[in-house]
C-alpha positions as a Markdown table, in Angstrom:
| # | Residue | x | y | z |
|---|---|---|---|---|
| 1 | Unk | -58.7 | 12.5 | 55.3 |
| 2 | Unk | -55.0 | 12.8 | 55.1 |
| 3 | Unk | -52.8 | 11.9 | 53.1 |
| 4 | Unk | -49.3 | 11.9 | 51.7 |
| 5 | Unk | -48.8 | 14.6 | 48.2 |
| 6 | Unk | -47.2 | 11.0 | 46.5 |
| 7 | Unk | -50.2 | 9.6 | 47.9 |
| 8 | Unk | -52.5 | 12.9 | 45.8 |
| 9 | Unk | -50.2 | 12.3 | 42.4 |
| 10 | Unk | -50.4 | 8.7 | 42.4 |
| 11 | Unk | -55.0 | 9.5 | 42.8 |
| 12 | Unk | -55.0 | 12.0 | 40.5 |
| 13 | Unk | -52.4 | 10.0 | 37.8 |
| 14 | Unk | -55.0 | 7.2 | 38.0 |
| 15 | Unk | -57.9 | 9.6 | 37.2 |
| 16 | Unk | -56.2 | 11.0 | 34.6 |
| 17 | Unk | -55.8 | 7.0 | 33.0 |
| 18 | Unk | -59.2 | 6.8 | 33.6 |
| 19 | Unk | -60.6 | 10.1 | 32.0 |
| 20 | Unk | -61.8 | 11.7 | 35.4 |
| 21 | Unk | -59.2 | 14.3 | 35.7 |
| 22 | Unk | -58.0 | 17.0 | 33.0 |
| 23 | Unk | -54.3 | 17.7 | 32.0 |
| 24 | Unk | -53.4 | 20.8 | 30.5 |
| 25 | Unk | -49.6 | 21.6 | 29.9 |
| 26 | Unk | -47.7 | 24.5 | 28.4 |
| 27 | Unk | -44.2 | 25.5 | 28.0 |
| 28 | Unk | -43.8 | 27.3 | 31.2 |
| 29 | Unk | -46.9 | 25.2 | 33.6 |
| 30 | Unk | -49.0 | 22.6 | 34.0 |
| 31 | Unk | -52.4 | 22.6 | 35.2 |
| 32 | Unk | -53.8 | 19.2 | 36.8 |
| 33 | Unk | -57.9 | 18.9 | 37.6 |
| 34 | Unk | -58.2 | 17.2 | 41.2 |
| 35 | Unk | -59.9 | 14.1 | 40.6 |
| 36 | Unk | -63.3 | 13.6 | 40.7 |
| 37 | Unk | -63.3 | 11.3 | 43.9 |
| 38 | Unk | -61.7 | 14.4 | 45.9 |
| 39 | Unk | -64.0 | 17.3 | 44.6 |
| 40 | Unk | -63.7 | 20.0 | 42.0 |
| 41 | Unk | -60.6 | 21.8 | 41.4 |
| 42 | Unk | -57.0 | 22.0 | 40.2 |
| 43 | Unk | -53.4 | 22.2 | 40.9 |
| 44 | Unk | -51.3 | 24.6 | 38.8 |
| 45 | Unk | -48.0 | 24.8 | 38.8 |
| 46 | Unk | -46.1 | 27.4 | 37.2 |
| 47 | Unk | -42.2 | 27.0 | 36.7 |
| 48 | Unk | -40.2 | 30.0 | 37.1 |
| 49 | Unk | -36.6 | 31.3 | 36.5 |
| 50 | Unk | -33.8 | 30.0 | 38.8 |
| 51 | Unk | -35.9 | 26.4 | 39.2 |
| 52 | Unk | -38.5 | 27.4 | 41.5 |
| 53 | Unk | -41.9 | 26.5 | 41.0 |
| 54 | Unk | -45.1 | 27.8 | 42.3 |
| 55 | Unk | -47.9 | 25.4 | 43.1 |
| 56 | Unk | -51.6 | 26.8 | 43.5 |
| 57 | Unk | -53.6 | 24.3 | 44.4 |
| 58 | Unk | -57.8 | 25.6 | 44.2 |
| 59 | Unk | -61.4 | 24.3 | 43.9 |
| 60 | Unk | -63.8 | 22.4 | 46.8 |
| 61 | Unk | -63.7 | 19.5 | 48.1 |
| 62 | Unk | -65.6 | 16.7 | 48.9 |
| 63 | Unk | -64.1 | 16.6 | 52.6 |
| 64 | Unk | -61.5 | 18.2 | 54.2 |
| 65 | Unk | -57.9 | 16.9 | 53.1 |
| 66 | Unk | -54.6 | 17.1 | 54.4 |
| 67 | Unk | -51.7 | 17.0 | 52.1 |
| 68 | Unk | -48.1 | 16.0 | 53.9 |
| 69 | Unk | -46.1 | 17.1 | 51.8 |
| 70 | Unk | -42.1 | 18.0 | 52.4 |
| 71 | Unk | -39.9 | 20.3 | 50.7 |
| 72 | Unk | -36.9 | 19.5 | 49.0 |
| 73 | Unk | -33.6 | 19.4 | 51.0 |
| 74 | Unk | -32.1 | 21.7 | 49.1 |
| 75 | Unk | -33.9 | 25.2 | 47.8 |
| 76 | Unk | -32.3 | 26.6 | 44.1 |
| 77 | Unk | -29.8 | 29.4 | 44.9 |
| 78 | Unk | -32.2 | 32.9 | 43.5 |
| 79 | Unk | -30.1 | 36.3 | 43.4 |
């Protein structure tokens, strides 16, 4: 399956309406459960100094997924 990371957000968003997918936020990340219709899991992403964030996507899923997904076209300035 592939499919686009707006394509991922907009799954796991509706999840989320539904109850199917966890939503845990804190000052500094935010940790999303993949929905149940892709497998087990969660994306954490952990914002850091100088507006970069770290995404760690982790658990099993139910097939094998590819995310297109494109950076930003411009990256923060970090000294």
């Amino acid at each position: 399956m592939v499919i686009s990371f707006e394509d991922f957000r907009e799954i796991r968003t509706i999840a989320q309406k539904k109850g199917k997918a966890t939503c845990r936020r804190t000052e500094f990340e935010i940790e999303d459960g993949i929905p149940k219709s892709l497998g087990e899991g969660s994306e954490l992403r952990v914002y850091l100094r100088g507006g970069l964030t770290l995404h760690i996507l982790q658990g099993e899923l139910l097939q094998t997924l590819r995310m297109k997904r494109q950076h930003e076209a411009d990256f923060p300035l970090v000294s």
